[in-house]
N, C-alpha and C positions, 0 to 999 in steps of 0.2 A: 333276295338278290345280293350276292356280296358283288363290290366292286361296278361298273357300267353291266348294266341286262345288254344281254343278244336274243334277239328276234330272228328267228330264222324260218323266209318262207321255202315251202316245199310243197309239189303240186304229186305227188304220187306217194304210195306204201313205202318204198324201199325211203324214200326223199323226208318220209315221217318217221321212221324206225331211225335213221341216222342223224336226225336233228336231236332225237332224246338220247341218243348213246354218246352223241358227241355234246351232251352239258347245252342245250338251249336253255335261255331261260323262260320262252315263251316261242312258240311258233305261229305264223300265219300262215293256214291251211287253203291251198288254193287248185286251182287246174287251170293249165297252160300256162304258165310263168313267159314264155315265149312272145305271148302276147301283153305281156303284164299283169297279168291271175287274171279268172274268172273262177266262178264260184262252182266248187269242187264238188262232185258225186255224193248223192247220202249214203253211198255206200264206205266212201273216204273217209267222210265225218264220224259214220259210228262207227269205222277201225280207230279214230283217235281220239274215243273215249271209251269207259272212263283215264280221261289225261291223266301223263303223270309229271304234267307242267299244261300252264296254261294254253287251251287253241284257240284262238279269232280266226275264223272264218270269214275269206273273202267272199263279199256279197258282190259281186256283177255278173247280171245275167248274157253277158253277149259280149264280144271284142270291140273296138272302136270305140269312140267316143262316151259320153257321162251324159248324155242328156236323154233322159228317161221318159217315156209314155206310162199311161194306165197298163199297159201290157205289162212293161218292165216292171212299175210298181207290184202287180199280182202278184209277179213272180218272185220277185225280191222278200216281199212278205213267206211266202211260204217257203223258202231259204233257211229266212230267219227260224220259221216254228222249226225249218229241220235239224237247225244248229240247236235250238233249248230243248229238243226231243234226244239228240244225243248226247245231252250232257255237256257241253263243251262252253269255253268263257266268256266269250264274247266276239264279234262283228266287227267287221272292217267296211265302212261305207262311205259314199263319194258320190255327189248328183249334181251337174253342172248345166245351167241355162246356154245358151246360144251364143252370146258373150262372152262366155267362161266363169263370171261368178256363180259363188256355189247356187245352187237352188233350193234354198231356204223350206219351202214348200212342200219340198220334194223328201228333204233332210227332217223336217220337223215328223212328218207322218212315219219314216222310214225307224226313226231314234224312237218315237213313240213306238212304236212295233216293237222295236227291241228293245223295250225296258227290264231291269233285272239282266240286260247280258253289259257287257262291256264292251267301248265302244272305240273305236281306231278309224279315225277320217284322212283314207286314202290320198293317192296323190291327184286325185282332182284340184285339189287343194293348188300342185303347183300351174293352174292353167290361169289363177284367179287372177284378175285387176291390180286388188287392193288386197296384201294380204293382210294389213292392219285390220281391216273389213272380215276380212274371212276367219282369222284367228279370234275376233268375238264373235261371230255366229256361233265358231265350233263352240266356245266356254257356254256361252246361252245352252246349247244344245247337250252341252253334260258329256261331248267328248272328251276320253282321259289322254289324248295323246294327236298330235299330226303325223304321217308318215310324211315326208318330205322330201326330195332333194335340192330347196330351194328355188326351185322356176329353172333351172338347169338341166339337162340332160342326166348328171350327174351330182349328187354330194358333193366329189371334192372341185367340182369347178365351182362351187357358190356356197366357198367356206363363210365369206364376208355375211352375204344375206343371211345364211343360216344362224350367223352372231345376230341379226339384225330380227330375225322371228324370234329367237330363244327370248331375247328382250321385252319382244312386244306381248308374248306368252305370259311374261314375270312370275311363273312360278304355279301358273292358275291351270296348265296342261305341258304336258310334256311333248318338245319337240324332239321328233324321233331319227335322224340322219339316214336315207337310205336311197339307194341306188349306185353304182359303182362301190359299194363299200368293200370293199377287201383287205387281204392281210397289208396289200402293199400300198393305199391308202388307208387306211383307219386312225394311224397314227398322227397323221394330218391332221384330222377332225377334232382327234382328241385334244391335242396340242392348243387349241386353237376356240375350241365349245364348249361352253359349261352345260353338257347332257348328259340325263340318267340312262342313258339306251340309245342303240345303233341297232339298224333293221340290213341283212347281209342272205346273201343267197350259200354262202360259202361251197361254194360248188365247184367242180371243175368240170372244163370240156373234152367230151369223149367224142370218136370218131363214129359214125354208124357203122357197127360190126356185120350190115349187109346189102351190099352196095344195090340190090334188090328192088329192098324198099327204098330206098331215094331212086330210083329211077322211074318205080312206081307214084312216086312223091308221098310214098305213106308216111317219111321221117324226112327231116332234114342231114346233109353232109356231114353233122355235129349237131351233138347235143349235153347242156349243162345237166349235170348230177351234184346231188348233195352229196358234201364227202365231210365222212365221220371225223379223219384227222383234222381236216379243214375246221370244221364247228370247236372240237377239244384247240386247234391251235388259237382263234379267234376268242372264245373264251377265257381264255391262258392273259392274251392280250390285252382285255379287257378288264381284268382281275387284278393287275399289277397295280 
């Protein structure tokens, strides 16, 4: 990686072909971004390998919430085998208790699973308590990275806290900037956080081309796409 890596999640084929044409330096492979990813089709998975940049694979089985049963765990596990079945780098995982701290329990069995892939501990992360707490589970547990927006809605509204993880991090995992990240925030962040990588949808919103299906409610009035110049401009950005 020359310059800050970009992570770019994309939840469809076209969403995975324009992350690589437009210079990702890593992607997180997901379905339904709409919802926040959940864990993408085997069919998704082995179109996007053999990569030709690294994919983590979002692991959650179902929308709402992080707090997992025996069900969720099955399922999760065999996720996992469909991601090292196709080749691809590594998992993106998050399991949260009742409370919101992570679920240690949950996390240990889940990382054991995936050993040998690489590991990206989602934004459950930002539900947690203590994230002095949280950011040494993740170290214990061999995560190379937090995805974050800081317990915000957004990245650039919780520039402060994000100075205030990268700290508590010191060096031992990488804090990853992501959620509202765009062309017309990112410069914020940079200005402002000493990180190796920002996590960005770089996408733009299209209109549904048939008014049909939203009334069917098969699609929504709008919908975000990954866009090729978008990822090359972000790139460009981050490079400087």
């Amino acid at each position: 990686m020359s310059g800050i890596g970009l992570e770019v999640c994309v939840d469809d084929a076209d969403g995975l072909a324009a992350a690589v044409e437009g210079g990702a330096d890593r992607i997180e492979l997901c379905a339904a971004l709409s919802v926040g990813g959940l864990t993408p089709t085997a069919g998704l998975m082995a179109l996007a390998g053999p990569p030709r940049v690294p994919v983590y694979v979002m692991i959650r089985p179902r929308p709402g919430d992080f707090v997992f049963g025996a069900g969720d765990l099955d399922m999760m596990r065999r996720d996992i085998d469909a991601v090292r079945e196709a080749g691809l780098a590594g998992v993106v995982l998050g399991a949260s208790l009742a409370d919101g701290q992570l679920d240690a329990p949950m996390l240990r069995k889940l990382t054991g699973h995936a050993a040998g892939l690489g590991l990206t501990l989602h934004r459950a992360f930002d539900l947690v308590p203590d994230f002095k707490d949280a950011i040494e589970l993740a170290v214990e547990l061999g995560f190379e990275r937090i995805l974050t927006s800081g317990g915000a809605r957004s990245a650039p509204q919780a520039i402060e806290k994000l100075a205030e993880l990268v700290a508590l991090a010191a060096g031992r995992l990488s804090i990853m900037p992501g959620s509202g990240v765009t062309l017309n925030t990112v410069d914020a962040l940079l200005e402002n956080l000493s990180v190796s990588e920002v996590h960005s949808s770089c996408s733009i919103r299209e209109p549904a081309h048939d008014p049909r299906l939203v009334s069917m409610g098969f699609v929504a009035e709008d919908r975000r796409r990954t866009d090729v110049a978008t990822v090359r401009a972000m790139k460009a950005r981050l490079s400087r």
